[in-house]
C-alpha positions in Angstrom: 51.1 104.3 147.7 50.2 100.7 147.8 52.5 98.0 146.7 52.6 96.8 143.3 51.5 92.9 142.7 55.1 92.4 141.7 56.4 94.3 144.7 55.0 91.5 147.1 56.5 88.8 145.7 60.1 88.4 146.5 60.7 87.5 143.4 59.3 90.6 142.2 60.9 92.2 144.9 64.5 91.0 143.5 63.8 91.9 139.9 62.2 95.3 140.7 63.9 97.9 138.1 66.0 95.7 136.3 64.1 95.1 132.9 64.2 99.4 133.1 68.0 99.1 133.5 68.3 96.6 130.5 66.3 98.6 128.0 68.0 101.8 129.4 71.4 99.9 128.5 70.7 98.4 125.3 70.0 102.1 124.1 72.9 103.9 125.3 74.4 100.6 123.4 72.7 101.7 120.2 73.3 105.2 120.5 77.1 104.7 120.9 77.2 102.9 118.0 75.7 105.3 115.8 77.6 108.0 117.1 80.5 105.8 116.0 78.9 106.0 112.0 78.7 109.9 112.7 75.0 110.6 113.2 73.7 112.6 115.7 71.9 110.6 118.8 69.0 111.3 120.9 67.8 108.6 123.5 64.0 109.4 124.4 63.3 110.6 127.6 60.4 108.1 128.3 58.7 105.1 126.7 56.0 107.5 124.7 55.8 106.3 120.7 57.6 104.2 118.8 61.3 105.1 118.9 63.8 104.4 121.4 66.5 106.2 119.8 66.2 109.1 117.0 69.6 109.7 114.5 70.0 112.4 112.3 72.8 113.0 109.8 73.0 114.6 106.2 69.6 114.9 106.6 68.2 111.5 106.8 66.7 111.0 110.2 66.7 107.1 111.4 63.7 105.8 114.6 64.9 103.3 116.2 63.1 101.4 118.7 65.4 99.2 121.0 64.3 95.8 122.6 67.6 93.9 125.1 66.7 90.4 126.0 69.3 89.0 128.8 67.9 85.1 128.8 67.4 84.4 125.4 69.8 83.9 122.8 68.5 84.3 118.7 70.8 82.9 116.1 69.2 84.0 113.1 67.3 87.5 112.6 64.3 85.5 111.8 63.8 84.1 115.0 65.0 87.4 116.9 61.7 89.1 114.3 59.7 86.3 115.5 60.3 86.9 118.9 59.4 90.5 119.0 56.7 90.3 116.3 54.7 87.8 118.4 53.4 88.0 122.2 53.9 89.7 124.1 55.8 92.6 122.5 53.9 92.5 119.1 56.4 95.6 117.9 54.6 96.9 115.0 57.5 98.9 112.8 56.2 101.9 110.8 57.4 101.8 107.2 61.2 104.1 107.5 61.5 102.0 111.0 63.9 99.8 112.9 64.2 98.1 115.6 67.8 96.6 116.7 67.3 93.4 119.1 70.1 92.5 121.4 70.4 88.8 122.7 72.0 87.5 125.8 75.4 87.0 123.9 75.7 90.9 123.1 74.4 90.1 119.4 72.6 92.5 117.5 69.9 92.4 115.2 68.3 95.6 112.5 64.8 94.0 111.5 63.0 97.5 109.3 59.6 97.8 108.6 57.8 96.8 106.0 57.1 99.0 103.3 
């Protein structure tokens, strides 16, 4: 298999796998929290669809769709919705939706979707 475009950089080289492992972090972060309110987690086997993360508990089932940012730190939930909303993630949240954004400094913000 040929190399990648990023793969024959070395900066590319350096940073090969890392943005996996920060998503893959930030959602073992969300589930643990939720698990700490009592619902029950799922983390999504692969990037397919909306959610990240799936909750369920008393019956009310929560999608979550996760997004972990390690240089860039948000200090209002508007600007961490701006961020996400606008290239190049443009997250599109289905009405019943959420998706929890988690700066460099650990901070964590719910932005739902619009009804």
């Amino acid at each position: 298999m040929a190399a990648t475009k990023a793969q024959k950089t070395k900066a590319g080289r350096e940073n090969y796998g890392k943005n996996y492992h920060r998503g893959r972090t930030g959602e073992e972060r969300a589930a643990a929290a939720l698990r700490r309110e009592g619902y029950s987690v799922s983390i999504s086997p692969a990037s397919a669809g909306f959610s990240d993360v799936t909750a369920k508990k008393n019956g009310r089932t929560r999608r979550i769709q996760v997004k972990t940012f390690s240089s860039r730190r948000f200090l209002t939930k508007e600007a961490a919705e701006k961020r996400i909303r606008g290239k190049p993630f443009n997250v599109r949240i289905p009405a019943g939706g959420e998706c929890w954004v988690y700066d460099a400094d650990g901070r964590r913000y719910v932005i739902r979707g619009r009804s």
